[in-house]
Backbone of each chain as ProteinMPNN parsed JSONL, in Angstrom:
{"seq_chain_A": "XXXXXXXXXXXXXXXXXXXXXXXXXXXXXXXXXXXXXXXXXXXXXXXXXXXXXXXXXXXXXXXXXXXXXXXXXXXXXXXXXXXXXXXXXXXXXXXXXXXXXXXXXXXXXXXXXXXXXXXXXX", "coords_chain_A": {"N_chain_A": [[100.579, 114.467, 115.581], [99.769, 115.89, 112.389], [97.928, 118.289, 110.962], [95.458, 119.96, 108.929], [92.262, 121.562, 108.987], [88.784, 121.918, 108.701], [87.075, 121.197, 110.837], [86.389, 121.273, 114.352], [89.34, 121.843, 116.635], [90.501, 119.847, 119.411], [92.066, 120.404, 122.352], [92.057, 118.643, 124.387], [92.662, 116.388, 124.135], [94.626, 116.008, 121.944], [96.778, 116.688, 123.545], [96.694, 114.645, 125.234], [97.286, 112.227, 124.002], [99.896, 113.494, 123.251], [101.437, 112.553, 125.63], [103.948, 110.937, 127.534], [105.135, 108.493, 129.045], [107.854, 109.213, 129.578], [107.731, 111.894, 128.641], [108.066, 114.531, 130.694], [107.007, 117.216, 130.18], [104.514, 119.231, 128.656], [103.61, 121.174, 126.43], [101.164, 123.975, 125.335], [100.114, 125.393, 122.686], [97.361, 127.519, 122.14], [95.596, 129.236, 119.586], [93.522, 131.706, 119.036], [90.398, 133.174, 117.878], [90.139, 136.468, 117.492], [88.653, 139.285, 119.496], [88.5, 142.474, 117.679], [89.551, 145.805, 116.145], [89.13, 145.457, 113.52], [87.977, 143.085, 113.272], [84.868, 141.7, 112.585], [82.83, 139.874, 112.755], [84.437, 137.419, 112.384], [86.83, 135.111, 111.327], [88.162, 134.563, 107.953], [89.74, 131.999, 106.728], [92.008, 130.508, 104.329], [93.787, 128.239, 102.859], [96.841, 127.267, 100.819], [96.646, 123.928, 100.352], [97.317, 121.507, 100.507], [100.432, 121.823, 99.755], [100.625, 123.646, 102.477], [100.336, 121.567, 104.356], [102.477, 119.882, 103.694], [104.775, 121.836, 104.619], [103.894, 122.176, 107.373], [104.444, 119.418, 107.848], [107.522, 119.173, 107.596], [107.946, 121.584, 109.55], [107.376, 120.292, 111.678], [109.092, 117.99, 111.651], [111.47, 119.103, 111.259], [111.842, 120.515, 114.115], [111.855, 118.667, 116.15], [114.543, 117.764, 115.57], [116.0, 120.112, 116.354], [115.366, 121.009, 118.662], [115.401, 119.322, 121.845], [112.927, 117.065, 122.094], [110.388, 115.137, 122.192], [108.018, 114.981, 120.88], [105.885, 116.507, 118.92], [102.578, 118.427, 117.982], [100.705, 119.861, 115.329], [97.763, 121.814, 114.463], [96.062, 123.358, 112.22], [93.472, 125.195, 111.268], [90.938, 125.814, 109.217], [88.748, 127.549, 106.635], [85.468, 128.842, 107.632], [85.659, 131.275, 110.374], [84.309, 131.874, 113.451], [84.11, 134.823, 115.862], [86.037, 133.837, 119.209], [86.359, 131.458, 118.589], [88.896, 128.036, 117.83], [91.692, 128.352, 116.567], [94.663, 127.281, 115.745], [96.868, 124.858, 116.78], [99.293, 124.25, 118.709], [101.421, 121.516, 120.079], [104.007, 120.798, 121.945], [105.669, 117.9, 123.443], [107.881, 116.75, 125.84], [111.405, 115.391, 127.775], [111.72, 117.505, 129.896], [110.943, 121.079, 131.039], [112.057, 123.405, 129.551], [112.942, 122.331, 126.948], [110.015, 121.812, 125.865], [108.695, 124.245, 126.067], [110.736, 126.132, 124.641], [110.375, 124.934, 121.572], [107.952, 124.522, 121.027], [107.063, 127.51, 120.84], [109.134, 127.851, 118.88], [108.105, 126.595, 116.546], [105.416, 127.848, 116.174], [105.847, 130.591, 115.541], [107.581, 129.26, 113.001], [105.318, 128.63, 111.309], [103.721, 130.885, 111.252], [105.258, 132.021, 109.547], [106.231, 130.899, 107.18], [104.107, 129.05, 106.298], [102.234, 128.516, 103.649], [99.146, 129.851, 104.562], [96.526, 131.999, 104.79], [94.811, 134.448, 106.387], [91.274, 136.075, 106.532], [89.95, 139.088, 107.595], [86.38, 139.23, 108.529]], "CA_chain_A": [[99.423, 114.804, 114.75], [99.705, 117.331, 112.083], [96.607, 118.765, 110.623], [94.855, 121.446, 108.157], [91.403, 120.809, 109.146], [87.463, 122.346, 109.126], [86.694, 120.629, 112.373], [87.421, 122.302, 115.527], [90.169, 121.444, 117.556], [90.309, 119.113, 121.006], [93.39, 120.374, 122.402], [92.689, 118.026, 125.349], [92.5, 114.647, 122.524], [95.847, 116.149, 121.76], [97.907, 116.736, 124.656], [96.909, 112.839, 125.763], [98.142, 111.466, 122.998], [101.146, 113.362, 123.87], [101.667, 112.618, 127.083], [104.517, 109.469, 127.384], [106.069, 108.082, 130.49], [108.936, 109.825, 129.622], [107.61, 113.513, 128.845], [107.67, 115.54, 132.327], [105.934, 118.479, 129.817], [103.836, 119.102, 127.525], [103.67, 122.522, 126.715], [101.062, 123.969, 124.069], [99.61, 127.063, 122.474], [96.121, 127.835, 121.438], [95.189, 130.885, 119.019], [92.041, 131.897, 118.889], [89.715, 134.384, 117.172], [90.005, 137.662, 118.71], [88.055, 141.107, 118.87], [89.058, 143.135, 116.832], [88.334, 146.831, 115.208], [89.216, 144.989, 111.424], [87.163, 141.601, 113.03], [83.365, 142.302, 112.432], [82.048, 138.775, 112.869], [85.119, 136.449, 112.469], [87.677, 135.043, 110.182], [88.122, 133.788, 106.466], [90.561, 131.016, 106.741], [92.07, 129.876, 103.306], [94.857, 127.513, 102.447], [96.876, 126.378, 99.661], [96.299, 122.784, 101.332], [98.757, 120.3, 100.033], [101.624, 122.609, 100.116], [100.637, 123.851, 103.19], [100.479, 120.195, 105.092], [103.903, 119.619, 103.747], [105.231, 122.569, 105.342], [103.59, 121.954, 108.966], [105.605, 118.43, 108.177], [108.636, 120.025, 107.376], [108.261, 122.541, 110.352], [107.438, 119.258, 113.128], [110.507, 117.041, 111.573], [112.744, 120.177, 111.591], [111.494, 121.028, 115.47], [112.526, 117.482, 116.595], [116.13, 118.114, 115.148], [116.522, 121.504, 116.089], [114.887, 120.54, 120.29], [115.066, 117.784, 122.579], [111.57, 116.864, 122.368], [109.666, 113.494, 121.827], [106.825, 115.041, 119.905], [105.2, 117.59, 118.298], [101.521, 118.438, 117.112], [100.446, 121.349, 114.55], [96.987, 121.361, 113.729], [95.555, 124.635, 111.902], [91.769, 125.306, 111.192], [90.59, 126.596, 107.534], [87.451, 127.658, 106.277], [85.213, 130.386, 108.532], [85.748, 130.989, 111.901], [84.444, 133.223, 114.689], [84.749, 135.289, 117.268], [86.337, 132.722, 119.611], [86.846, 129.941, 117.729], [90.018, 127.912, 117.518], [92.287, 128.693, 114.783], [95.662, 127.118, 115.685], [96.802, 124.618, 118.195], [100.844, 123.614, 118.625], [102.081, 120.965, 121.2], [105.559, 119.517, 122.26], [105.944, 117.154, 124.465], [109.95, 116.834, 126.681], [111.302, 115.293, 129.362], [111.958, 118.718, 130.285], [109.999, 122.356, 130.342], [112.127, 124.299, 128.817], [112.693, 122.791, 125.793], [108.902, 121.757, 125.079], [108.344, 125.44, 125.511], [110.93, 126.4, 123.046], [109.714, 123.72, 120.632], [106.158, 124.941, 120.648], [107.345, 128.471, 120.272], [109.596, 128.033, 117.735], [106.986, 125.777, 115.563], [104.396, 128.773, 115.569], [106.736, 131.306, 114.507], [107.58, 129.038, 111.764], [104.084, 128.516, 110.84], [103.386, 132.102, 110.725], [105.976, 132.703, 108.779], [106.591, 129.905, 106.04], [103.513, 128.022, 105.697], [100.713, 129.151, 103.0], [97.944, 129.872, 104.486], [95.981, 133.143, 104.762], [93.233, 135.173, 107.383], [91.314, 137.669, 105.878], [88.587, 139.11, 108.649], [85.369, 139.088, 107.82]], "C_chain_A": [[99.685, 116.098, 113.99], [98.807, 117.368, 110.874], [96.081, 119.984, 109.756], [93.416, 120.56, 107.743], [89.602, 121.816, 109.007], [87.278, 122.452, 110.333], [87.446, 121.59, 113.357], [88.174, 121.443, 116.514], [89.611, 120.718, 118.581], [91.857, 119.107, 121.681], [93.767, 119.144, 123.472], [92.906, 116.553, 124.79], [93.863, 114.933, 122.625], [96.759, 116.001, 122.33], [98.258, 115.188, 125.148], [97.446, 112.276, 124.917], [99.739, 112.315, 123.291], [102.07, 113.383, 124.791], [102.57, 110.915, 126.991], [105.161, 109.556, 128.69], [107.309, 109.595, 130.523], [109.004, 111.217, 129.832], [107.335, 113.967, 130.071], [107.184, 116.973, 131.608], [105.438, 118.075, 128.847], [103.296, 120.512, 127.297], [103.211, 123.005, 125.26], [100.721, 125.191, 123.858], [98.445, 126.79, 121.268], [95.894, 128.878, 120.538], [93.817, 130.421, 118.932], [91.307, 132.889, 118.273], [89.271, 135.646, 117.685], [89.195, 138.763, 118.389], [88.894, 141.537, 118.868], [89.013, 144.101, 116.084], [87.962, 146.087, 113.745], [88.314, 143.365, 111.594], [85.728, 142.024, 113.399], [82.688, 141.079, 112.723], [83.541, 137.678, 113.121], [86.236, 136.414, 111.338], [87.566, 134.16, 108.694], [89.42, 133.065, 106.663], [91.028, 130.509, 105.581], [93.799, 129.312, 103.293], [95.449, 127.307, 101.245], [97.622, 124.393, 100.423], [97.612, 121.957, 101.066], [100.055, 120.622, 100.524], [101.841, 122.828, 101.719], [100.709, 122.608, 104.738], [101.975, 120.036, 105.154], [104.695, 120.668, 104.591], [105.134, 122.075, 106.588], [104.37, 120.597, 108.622], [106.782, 118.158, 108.539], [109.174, 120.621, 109.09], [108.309, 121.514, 111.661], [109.126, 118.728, 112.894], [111.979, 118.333, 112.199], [112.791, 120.847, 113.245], [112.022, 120.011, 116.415], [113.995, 117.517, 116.342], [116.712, 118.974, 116.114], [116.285, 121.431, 118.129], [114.848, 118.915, 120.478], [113.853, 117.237, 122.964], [110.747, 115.405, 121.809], [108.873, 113.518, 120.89], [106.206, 116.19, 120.235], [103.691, 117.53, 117.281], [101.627, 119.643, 116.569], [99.272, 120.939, 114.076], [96.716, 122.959, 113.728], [94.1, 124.35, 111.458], [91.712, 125.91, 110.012], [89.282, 127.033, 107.716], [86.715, 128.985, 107.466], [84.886, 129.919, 109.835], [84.8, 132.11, 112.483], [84.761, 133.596, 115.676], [84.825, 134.192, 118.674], [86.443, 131.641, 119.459], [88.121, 129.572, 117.615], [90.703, 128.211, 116.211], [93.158, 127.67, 114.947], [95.686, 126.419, 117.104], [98.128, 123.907, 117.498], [101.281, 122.928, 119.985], [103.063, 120.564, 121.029], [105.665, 118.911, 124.051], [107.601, 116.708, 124.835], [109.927, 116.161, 127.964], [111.261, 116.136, 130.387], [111.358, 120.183, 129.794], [110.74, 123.328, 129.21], [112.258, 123.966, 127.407], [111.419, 122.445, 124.575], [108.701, 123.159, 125.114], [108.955, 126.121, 124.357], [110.216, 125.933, 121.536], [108.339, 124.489, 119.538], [106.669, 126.462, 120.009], [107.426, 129.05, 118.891], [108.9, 127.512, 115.999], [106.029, 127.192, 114.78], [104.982, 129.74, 115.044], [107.354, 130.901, 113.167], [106.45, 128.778, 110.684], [104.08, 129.726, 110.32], [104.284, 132.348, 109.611], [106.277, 131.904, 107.306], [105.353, 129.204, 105.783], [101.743, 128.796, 104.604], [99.355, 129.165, 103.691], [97.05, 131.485, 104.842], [94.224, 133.659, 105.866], [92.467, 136.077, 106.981], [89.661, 137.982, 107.038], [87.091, 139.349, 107.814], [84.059, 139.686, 108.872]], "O_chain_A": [[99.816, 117.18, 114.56], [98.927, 116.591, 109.927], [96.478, 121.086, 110.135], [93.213, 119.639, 106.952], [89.816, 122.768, 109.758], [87.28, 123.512, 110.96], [88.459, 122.287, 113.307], [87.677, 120.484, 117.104], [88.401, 120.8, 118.792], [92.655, 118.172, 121.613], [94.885, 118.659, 123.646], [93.489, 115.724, 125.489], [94.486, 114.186, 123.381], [97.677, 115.288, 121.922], [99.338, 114.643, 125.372], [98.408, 111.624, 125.325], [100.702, 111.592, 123.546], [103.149, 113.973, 124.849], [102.028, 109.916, 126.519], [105.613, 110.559, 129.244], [107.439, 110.566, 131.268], [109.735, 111.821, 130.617], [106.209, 113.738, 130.512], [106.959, 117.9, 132.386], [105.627, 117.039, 128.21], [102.475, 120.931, 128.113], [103.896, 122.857, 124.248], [100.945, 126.079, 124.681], [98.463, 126.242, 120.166], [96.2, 129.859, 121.215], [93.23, 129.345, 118.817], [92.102, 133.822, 118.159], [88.183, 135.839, 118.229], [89.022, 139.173, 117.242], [89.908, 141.398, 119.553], [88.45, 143.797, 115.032], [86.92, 146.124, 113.09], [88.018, 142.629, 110.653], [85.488, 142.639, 114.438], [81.547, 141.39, 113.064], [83.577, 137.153, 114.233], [86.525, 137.362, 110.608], [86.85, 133.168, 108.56], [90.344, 133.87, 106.781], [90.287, 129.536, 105.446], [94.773, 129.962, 103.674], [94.622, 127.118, 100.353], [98.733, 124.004, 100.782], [98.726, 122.021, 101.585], [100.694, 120.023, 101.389], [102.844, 122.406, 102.295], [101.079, 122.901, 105.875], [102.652, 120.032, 106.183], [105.401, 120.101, 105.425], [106.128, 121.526, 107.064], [105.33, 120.617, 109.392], [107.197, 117.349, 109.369], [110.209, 120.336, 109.692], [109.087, 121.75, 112.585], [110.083, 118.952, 113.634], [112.879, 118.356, 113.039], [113.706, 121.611, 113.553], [112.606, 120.393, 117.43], [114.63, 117.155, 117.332], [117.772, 118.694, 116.675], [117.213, 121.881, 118.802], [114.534, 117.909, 119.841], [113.689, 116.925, 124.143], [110.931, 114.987, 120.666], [108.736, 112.597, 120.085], [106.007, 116.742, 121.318], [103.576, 116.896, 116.233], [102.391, 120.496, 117.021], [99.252, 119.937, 113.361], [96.95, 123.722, 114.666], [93.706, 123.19, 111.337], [92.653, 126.672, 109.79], [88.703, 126.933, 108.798], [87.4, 129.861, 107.993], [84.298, 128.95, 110.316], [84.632, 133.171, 111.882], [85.536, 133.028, 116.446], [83.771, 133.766, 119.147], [86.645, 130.827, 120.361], [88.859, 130.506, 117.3], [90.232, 128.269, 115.075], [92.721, 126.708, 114.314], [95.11, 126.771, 118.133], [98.224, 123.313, 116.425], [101.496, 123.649, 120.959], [103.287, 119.91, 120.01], [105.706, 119.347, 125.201], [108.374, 116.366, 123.939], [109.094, 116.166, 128.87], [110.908, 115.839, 131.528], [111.257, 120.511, 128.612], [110.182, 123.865, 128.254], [111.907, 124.785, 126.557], [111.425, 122.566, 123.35], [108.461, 123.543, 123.969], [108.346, 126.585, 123.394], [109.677, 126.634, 120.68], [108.002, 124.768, 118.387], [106.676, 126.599, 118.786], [106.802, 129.824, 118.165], [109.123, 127.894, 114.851], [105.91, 127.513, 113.598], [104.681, 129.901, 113.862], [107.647, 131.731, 112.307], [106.635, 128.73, 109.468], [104.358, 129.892, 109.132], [103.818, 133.003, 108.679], [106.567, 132.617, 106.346], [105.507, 128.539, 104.759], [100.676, 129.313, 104.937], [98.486, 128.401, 103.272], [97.847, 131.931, 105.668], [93.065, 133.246, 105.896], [92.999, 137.186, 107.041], [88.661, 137.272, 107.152], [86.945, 139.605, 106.619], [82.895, 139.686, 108.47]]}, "seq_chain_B": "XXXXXXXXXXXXXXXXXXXXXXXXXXXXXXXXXXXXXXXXXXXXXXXXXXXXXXXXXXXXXXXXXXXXXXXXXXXXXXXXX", "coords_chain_B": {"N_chain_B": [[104.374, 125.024, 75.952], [102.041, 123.309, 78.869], [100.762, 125.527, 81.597], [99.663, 124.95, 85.348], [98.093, 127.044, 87.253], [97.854, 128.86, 90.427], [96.07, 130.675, 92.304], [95.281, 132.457, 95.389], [93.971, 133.877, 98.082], [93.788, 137.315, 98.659], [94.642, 137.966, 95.78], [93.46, 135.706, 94.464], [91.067, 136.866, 94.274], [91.005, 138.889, 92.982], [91.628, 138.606, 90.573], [89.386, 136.839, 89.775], [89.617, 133.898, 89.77], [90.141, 131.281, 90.521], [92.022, 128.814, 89.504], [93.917, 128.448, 86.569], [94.866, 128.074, 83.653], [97.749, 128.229, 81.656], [99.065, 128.594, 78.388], [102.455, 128.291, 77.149], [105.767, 129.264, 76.047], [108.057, 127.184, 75.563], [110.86, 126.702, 77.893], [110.148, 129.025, 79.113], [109.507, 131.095, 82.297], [109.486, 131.812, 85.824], [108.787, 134.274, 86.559], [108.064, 135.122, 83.931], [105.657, 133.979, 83.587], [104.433, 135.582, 85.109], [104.515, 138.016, 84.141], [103.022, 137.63, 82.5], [100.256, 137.295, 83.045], [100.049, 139.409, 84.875], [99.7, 141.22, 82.645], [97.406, 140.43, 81.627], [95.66, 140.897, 83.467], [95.799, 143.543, 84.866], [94.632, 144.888, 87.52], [96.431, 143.529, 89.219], [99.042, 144.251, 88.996], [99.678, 146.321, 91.458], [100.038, 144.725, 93.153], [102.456, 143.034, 92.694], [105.009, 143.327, 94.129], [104.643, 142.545, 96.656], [104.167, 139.688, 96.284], [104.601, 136.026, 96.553], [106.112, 133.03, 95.216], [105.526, 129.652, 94.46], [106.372, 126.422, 92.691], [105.274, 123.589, 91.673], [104.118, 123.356, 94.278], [106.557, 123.771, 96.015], [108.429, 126.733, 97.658], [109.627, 129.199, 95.214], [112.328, 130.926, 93.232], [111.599, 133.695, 91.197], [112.837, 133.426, 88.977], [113.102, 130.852, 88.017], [113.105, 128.187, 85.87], [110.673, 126.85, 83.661], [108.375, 123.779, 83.35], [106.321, 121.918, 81.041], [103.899, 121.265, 82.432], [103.614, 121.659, 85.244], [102.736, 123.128, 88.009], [101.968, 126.391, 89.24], [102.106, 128.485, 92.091], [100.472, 131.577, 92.789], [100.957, 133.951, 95.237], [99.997, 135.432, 98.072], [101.52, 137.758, 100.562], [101.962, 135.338, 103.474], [99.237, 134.96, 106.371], [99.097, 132.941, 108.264], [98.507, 130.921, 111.106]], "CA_chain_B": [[103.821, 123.972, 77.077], [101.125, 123.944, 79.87], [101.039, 125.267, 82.905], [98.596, 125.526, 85.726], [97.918, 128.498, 87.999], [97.191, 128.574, 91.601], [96.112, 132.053, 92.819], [95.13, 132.476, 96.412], [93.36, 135.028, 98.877], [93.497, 138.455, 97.545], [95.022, 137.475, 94.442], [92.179, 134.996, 93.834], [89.509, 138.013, 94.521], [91.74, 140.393, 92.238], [91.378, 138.071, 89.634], [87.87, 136.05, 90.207], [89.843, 132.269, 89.771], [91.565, 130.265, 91.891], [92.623, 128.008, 88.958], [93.64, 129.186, 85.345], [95.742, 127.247, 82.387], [98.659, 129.31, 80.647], [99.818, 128.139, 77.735], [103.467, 129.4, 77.344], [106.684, 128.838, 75.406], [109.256, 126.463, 76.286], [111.726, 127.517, 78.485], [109.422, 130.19, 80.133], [110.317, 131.261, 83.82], [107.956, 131.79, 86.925], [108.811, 135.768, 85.991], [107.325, 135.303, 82.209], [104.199, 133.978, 83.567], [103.518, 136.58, 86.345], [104.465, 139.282, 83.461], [101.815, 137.809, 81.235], [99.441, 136.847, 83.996], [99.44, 141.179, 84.917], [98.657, 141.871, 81.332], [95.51, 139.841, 81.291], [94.974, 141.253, 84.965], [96.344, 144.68, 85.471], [94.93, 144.838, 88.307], [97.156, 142.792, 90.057], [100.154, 144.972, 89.02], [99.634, 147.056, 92.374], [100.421, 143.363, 94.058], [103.449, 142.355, 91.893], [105.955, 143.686, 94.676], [104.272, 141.464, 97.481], [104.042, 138.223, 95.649], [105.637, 134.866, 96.583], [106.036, 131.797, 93.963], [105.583, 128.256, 94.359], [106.756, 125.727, 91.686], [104.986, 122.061, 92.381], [104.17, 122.952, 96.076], [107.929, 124.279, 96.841], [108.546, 128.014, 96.953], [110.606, 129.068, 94.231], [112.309, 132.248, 92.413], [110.836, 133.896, 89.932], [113.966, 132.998, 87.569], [112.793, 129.436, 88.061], [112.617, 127.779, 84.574], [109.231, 126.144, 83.915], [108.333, 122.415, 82.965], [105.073, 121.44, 80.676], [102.427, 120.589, 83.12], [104.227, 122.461, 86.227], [101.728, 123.734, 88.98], [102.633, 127.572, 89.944], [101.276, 129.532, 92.794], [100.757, 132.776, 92.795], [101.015, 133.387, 96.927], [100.135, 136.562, 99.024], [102.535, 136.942, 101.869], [101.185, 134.591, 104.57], [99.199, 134.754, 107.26], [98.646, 131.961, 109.716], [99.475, 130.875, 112.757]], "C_chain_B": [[102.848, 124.254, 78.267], [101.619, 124.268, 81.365], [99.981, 125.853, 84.359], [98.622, 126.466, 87.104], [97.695, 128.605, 88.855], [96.794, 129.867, 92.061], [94.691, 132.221, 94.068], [94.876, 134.066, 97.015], [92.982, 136.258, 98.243], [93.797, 138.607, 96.045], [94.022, 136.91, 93.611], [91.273, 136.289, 93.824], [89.463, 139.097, 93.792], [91.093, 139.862, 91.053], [90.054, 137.123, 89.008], [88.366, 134.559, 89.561], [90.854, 132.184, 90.652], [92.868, 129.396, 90.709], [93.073, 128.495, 87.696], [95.125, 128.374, 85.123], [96.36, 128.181, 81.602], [98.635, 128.157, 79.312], [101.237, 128.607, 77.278], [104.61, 128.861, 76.489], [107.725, 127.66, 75.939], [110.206, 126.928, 77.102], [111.262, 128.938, 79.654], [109.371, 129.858, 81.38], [109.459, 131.745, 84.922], [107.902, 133.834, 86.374], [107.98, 136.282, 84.6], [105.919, 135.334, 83.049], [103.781, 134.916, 84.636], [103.242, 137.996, 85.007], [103.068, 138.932, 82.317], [100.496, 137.907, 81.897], [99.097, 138.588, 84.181], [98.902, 141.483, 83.686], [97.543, 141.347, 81.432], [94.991, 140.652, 82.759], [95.704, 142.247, 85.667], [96.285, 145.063, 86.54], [96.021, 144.601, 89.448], [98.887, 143.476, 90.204], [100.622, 145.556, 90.841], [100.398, 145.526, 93.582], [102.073, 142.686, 93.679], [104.726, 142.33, 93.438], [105.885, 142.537, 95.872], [104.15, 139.91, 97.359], [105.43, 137.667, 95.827], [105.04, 133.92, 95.797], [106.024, 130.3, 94.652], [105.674, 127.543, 92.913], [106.459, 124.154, 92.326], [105.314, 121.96, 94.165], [105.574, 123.375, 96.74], [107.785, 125.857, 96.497], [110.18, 127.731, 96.463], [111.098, 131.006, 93.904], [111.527, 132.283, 91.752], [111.236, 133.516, 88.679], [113.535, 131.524, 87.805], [112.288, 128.807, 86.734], [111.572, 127.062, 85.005], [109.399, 124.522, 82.902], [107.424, 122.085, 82.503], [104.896, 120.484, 82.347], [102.734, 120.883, 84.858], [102.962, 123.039, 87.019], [102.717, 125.022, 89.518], [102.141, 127.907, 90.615], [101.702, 130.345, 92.994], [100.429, 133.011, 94.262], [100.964, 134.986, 97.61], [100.967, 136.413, 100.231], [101.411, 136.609, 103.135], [100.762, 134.762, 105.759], [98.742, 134.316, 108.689], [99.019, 132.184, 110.957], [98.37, 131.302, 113.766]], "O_chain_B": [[102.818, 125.414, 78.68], [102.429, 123.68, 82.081], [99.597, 127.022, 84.396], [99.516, 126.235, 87.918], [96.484, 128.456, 88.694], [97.903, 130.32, 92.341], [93.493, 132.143, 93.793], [95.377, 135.11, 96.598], [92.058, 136.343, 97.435], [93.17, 139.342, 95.282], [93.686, 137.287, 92.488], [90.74, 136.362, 92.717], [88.601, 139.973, 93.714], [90.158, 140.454, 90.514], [89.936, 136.833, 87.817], [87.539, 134.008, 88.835], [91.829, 132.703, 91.196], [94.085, 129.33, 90.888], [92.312, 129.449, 87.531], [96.056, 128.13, 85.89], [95.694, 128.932, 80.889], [98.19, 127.014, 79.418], [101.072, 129.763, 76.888], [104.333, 127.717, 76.127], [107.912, 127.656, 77.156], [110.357, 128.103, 76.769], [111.843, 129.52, 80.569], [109.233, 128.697, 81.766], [108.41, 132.18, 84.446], [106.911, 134.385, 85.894], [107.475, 137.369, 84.32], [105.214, 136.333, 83.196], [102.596, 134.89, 84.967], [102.245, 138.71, 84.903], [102.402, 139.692, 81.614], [99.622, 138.579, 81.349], [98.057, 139.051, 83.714], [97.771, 141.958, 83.578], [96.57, 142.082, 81.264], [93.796, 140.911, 82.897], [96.191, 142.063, 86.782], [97.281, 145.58, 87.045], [96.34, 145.378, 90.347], [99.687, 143.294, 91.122], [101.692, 145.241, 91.361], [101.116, 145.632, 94.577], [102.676, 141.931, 94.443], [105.251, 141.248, 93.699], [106.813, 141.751, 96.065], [104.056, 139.116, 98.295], [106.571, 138.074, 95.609], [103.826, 133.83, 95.61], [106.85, 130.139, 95.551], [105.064, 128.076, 91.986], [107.145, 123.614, 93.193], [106.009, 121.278, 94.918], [105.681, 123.308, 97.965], [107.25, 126.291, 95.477], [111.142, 127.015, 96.742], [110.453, 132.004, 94.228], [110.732, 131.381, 91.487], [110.576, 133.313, 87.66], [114.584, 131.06, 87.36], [111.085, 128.895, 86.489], [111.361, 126.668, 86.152], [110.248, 124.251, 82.053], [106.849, 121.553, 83.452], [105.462, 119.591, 82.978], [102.034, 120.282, 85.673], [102.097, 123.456, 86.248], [103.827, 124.884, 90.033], [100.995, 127.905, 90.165], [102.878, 130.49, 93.329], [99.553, 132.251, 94.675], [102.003, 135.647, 97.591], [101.157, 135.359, 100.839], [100.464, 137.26, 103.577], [101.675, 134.779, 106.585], [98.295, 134.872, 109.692], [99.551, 133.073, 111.622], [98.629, 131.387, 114.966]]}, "name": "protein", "num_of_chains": 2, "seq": "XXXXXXXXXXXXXXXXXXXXXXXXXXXXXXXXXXXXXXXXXXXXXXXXXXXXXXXXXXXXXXXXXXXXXXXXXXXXXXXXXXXXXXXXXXXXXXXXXXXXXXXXXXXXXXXXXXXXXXXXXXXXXXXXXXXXXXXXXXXXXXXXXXXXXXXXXXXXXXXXXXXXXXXXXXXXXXXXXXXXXXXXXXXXXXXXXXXXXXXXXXX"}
């Protein structure tokens, strides 16, 4: 599943779907909307959408290559959030822990870093 | 030839559009249109150094020749996740 969405997350929707005979993990990571001196209420969430889908495509296909992993979700949240609200949710599913934990890792670090989209607190 | 404008987060808020239509010479390069794009919006000068390009949804240089009817974004550096 990969996602740039309003709606709020169901990480546990997620994980079942990637749960297969085969995977012995499933290993994910939540962000969430944190206090903050610069967060006064919450966050401004904006995308450049299209682009930004293709990327999180990009960043799953290239995560499957790059790890031994069966499957990978990326779903990100847009629009306004608050304090505690999901933002970000990354799963990989492996026959093995360590390299769904890499997987996932390495996914959100490429998120942060390559895919358009922007937080501005609010 | 045309070309249309994408400008995002603080960029958008510098400038008050998200969307905006150049019209520009042939041959003009993601670099032309940012340099014409500051003249109409000096503001944005103070931003020039921080700015990343997209060319039809890919990032791109700035030397990136342009194509009638080309989608550019103008792109604060990112941050999700």
């Amino acid at each position: 599943m990969i996602s740039i969405q309003n709606e709020d997350i169901s990480p546990e929707e997620i994980i079942n779907a990637l749960k297969a005979p085969e995977a012995g993990a499933v290993v994910s990571f939540l962000g969430v909307v944190r206090r903050d001196p610069d967060v006064a209420s919450g966050l401004e969430v904006e995308a450049y959408e299209e682009m930004a889908l293709e990327r999180l495509r990009e960043i799953a296909k290239a995560a499957k290559k790059r790890f031994e992993i069966l499957d990978i979700a990326i779903v990100h949240r847009i629009g306004t959030l608050a304090l505690g609200d999901n933002i970000t949710f990354i799963a990989s599913s492996a026959a093995h822990r360590s390299d769904a934990f890499a997987a996932t890792e390495w996914a959100l670090e490429e998120v942060k870093r390559t895919v358009p989209l922007w937080k501005k607190e609010i | 030839m045309r070309i249309h404008l994408k400008l995002f987060a603080t960029f958008r808020e510098v400038v008050g559009e998200r969307d905006i239509v150049m019209e520009v010479g042939a041959g003009s390069t993601v670099e032309d249109i940012v340099t014409e794009l500051l003249g109409k919006y000096p503001r944005l000068k103070a931003h020039r150094d921080s700015m990343i390009y997209s060319v039809n949804k890919e990032y791109a240089d700035p030397g990136a020749t342009l194509s009638d009817g080309d989608e550019v974004g103008i792109l604060p550096p990112v941050t999700g996740g």
